[in-house]
KELUM-739337 format. One record per residue (C-alpha): x, y, z. Coordinates in pm, 1 decimal. Example, Ala and Ser with C-alpha at 12.3 -4.5 7.8 and 13.67 -1.06 7.14 Angstrom:
<recs>
+----------+----------+----------+
:       xx :       yy :       zz :
+----------+----------+----------+
:   1230.0 :   -450.0 :    780.0 :
:   1367.0 :   -106.0 :    714.0 :
+----------+----------+----------+
</recs>
This chain:
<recs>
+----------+----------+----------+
:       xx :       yy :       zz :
+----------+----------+----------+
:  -1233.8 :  -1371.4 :  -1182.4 :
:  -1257.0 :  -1741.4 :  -1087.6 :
:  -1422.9 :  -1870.4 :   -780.1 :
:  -1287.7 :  -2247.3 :   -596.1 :
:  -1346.9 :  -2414.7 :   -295.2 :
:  -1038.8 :  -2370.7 :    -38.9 :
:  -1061.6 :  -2768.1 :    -71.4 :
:   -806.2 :  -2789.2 :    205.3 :
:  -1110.5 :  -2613.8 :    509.4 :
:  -1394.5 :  -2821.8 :    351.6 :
:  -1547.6 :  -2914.1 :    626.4 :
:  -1976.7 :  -3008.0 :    687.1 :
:  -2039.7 :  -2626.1 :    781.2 :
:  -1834.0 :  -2452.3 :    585.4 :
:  -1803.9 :  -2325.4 :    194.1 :
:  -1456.4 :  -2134.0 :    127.9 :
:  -1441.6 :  -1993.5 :   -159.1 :
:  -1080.1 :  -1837.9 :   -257.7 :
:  -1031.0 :  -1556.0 :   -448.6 :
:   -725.6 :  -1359.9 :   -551.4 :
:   -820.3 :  -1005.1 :   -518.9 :
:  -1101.1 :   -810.3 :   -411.6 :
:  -1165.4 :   -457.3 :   -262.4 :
:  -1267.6 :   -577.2 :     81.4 :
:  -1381.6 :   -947.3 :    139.9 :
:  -1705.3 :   -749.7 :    372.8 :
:  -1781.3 :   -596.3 :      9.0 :
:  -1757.1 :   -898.1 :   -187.0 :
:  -1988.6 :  -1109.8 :     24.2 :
:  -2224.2 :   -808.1 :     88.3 :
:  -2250.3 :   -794.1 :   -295.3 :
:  -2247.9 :  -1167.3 :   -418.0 :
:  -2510.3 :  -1262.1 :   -149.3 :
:  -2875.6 :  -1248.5 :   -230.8 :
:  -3143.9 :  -1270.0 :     30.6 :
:  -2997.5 :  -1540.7 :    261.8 :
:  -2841.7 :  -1761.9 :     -2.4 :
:  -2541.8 :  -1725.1 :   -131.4 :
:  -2436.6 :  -1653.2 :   -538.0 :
:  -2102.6 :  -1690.3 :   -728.4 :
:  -2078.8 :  -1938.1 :   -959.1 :
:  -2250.9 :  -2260.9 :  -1028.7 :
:  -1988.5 :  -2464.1 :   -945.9 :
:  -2000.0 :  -2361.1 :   -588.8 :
:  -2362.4 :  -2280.0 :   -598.8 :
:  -2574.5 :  -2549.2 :   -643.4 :
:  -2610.4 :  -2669.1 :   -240.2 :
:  -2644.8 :  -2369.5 :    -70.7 :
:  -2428.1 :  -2308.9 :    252.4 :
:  -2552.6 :  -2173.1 :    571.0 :
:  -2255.1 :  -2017.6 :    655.8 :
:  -1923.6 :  -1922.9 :    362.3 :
:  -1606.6 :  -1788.2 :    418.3 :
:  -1461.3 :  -1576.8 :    117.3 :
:  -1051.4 :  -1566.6 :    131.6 :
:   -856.2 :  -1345.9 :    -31.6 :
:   -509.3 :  -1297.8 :   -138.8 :
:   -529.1 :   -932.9 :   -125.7 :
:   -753.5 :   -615.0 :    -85.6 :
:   -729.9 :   -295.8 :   -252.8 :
:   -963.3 :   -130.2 :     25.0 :
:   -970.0 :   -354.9 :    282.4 :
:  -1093.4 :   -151.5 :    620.0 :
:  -1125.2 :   -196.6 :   1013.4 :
:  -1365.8 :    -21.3 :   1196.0 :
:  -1472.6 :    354.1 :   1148.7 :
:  -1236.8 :    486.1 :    862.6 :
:   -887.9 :    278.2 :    958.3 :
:   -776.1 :    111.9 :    683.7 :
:   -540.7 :   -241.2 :    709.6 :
:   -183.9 :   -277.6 :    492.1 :
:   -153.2 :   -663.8 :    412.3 :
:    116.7 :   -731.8 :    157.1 :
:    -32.1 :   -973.6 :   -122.1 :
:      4.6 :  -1331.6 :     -6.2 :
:    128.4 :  -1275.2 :    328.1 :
:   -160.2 :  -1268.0 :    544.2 :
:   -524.1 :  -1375.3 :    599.7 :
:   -786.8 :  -1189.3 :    487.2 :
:  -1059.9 :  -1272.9 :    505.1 :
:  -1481.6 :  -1285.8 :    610.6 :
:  -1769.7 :  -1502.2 :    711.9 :
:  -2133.7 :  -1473.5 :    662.8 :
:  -2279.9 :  -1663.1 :    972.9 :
:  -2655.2 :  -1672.6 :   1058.1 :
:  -2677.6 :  -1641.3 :   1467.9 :
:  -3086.9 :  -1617.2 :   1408.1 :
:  -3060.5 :  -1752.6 :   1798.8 :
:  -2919.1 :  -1474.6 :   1912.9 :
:  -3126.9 :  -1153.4 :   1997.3 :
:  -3066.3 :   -834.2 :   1842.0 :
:  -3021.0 :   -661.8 :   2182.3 :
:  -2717.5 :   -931.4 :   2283.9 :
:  -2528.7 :   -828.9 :   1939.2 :
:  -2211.0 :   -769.0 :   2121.1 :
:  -2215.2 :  -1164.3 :   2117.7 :
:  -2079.1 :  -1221.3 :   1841.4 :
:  -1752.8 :   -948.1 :   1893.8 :
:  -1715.1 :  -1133.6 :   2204.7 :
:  -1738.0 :  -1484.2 :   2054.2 :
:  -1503.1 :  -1411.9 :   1746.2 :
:  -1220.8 :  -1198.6 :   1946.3 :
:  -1198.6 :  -1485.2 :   2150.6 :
:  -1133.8 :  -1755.6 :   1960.5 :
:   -884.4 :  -1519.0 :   1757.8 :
:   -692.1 :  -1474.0 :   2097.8 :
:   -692.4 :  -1872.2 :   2175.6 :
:   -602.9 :  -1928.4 :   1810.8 :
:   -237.0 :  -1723.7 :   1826.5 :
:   -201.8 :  -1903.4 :   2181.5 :
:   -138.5 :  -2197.5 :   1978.0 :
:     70.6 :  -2066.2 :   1787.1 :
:    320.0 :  -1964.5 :   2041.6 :
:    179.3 :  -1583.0 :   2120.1 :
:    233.9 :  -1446.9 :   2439.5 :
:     44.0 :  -1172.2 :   2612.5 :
:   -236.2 :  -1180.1 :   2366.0 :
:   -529.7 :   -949.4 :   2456.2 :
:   -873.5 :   -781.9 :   2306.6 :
:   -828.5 :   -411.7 :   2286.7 :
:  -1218.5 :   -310.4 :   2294.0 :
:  -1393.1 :   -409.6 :   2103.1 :
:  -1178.6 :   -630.5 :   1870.3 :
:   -841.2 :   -506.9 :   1824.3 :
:   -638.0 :   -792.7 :   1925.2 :
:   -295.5 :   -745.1 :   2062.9 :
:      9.0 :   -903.1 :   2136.4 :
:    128.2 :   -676.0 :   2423.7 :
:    133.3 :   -336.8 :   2332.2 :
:    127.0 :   -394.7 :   1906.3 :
:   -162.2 :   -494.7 :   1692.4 :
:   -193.2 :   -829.1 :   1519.2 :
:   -487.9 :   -881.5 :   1397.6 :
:   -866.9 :   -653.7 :   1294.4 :
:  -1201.2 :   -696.2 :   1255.8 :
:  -1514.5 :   -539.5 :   1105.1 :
:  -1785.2 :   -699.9 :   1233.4 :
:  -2179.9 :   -599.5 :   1025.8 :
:  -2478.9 :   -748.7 :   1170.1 :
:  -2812.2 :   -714.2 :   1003.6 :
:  -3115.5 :   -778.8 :   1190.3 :
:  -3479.6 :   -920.4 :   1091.7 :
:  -3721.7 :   -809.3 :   1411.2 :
:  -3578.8 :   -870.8 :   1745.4 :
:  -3296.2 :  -1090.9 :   1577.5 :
:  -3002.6 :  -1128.7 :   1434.1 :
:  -3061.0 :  -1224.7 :   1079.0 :
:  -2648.5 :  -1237.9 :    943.5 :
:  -2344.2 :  -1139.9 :   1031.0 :
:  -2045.2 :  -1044.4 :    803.6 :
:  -1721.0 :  -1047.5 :   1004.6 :
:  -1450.6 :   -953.7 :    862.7 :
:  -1078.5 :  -1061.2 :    978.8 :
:   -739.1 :   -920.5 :    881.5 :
:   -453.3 :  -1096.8 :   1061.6 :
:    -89.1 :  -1020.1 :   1012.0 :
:    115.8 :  -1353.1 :    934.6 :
:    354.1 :  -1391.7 :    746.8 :
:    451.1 :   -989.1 :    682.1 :
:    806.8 :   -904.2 :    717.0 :
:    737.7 :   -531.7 :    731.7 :
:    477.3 :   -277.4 :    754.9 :
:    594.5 :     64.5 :    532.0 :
:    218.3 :    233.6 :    646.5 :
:    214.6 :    524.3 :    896.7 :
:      9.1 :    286.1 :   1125.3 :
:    157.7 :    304.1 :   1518.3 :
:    220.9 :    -59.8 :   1625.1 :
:    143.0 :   -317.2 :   1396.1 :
:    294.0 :   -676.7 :   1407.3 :
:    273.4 :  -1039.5 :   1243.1 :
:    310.1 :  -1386.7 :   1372.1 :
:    643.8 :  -1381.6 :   1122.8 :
:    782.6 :  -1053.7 :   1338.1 :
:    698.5 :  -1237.7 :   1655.7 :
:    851.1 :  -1601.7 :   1610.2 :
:   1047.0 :  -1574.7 :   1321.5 :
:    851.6 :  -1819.2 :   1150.1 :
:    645.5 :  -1838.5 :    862.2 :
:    343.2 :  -2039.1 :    849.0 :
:     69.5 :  -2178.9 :    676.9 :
:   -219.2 :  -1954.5 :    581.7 :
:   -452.9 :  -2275.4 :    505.0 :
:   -403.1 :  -2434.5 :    832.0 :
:   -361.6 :  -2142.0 :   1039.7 :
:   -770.2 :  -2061.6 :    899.3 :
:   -847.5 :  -2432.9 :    970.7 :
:   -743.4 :  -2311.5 :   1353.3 :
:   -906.5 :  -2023.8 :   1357.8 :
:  -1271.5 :  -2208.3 :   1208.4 :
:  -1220.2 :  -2464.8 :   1531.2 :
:  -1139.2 :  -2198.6 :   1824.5 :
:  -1488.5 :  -2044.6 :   1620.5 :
:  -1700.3 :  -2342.5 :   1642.5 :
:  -1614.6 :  -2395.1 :   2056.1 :
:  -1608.9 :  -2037.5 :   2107.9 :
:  -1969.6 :  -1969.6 :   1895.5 :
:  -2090.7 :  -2261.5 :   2113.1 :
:  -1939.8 :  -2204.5 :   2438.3 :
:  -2174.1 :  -2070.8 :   2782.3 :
:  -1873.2 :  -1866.8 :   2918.2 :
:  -1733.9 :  -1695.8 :   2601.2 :
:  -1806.1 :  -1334.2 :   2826.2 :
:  -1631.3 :  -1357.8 :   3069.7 :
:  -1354.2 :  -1502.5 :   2850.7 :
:  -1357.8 :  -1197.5 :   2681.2 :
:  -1355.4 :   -928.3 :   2980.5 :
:  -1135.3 :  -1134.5 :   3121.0 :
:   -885.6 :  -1149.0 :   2768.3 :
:   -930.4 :   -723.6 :   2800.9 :
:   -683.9 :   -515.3 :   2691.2 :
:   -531.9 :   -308.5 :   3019.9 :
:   -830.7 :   -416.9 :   3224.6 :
:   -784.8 :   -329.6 :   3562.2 :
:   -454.5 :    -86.3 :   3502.7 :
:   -467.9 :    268.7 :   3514.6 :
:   -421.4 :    385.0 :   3155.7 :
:   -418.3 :    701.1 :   2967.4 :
:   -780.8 :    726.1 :   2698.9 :
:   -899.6 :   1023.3 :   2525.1 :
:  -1241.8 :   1147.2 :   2460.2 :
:  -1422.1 :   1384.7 :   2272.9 :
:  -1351.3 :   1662.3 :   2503.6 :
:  -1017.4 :   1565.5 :   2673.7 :
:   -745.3 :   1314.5 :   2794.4 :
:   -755.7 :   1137.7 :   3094.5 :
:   -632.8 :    871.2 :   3326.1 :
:   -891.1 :    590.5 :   3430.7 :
:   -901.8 :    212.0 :   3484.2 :
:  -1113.4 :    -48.2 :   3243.4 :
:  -1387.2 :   -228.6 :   3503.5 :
:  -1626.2 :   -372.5 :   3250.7 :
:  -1779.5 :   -446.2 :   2945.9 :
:  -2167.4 :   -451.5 :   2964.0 :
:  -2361.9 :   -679.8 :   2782.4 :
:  -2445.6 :   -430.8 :   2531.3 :
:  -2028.2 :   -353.6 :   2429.2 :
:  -2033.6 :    -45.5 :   2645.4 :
:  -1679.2 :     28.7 :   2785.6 :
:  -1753.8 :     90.9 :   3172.5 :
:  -1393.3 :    362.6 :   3299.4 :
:  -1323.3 :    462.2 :   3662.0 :
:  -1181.4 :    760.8 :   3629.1 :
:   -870.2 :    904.1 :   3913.5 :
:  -1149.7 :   1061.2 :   4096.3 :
:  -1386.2 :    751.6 :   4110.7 :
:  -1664.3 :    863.3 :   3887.3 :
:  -1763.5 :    571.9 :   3618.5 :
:  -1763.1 :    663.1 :   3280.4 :
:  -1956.3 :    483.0 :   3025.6 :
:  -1840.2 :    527.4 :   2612.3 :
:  -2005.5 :    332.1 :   2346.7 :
:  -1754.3 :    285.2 :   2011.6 :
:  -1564.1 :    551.5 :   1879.7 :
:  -1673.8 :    760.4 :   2176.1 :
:  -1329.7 :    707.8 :   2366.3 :
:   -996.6 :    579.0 :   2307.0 :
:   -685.5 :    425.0 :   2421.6 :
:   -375.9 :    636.6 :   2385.7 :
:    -85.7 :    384.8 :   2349.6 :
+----------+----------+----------+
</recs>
């Protein structure tokens, strides 16, 4: 397989490296990186980046979180991940980084004409009630830090139709009846990044981007269904419920979910 730079998002920060096909872009950079430096080929190796963005055209296995998997028709859509290096950021304020890239994913497809766009905790994001774009964000820490981060991105674009079982997916295509530009669409996304990554206010952006927040709506635990209204988001990605009766409820990931 060859490796080239995406020599259309050069930019100071960033190496992007296209590829045409890969099992999951999270994979590929898990397994081509090599103790905080980056390896491919030596074309693209010989200054080393702090931070590289693999594209590809399509994934055999590409995944969102837990065990969902993500249908992208080759070509269509962007796919792809970023190894960043937030060594500023503690280990304990993680969530950062969820909050930081759902956010600038949101005020990307603002620009690009999207209505009602919103952060289904943690990081589906949504264009009303139907699911444009996921994310599988892996952080590995060193101590009390946050040594790298591999976040993964799957956004629907230019996808006429979906033939998987999944319940509400949508593209940009579906939504404007346009097709557009994967290249510049990434350049977008990299520039919402940089002001989000380096923004003071990017949580409370992102409870205030939530998903249903502050609607009665229907969510499902581990024991039963049940109507309560999204308050919060603390620091640590905890989904804070007030439940019909006015208890609060408190569900880390995959502990609770929405039904649609």
């Amino acid at each position: 397989m060859n490796y080239e730079l995406f020599s259309i998002f050069a930019t100071v920060d960033w190496k992007i490296i296209h590829i045409d096909e890969t099992d999951s872009t999270n994979h590929w950079l898990r397994m081509t990186q090599g103790d905080g430096s980056f390896v491919t080929s030596d074309d693209i190796t010989k200054e080393p980046s702090p931070c590289v963005i693999v594209v590809a055209d399509y994934q055999t296995a590409g995944k969102g979180c837990g065990s969902n998997s993500w249908e992208s028709e080759r070509g269509k859509n962007l796919t792809f991940s970023m190894l960043i290096h937030p060594e500023e950021i503690p280990a304990n304020e993680q969530f950062r980084i969820t909050e930081m890239t759902s956010v600038a994913m949101c005020e990307t497809l603002k620009r690009y004409g999207c209505k009602e766009v919103s952060i289904k905790w943690p990081n589906d994001i949504y264009v009303g009630d139907r699911k444009i774009c996921g994310m599988l964000i892996e952080n590995r820490l060193q101590g009390s830090v946050i040594k790298d981060s591999i976040i993964g991105i799957g956004l629907n674009v230019n996808q006429r139709e979906f033939l998987s079982d999944a319940p509400n997916p949508v593209s940009l295509y579906q939504l404007t009846g346009q097709e557009f530009d994967l290249g510049e669409l990434l350049k977008a996304f990299l520039d919402a990044f940089d002001s989000s990554y380096n923004s003071k206010t990017t949580c409370f952006a992102y409870k205030g981007m939530l998903y249903r927040r502050g609607r009665d709506s229907l969510f499902k635990d581990k024991t039963t269904c049940f109507t309560a209204t999204l308050t919060d988001v603390l620091p640590d990605g905890r989904l804070l419920l007030v439940d019909q009766e006015g208890r609060e409820r408190l569900y880390a990931f995959k502990e609770i979910q929405f039904i649609i």
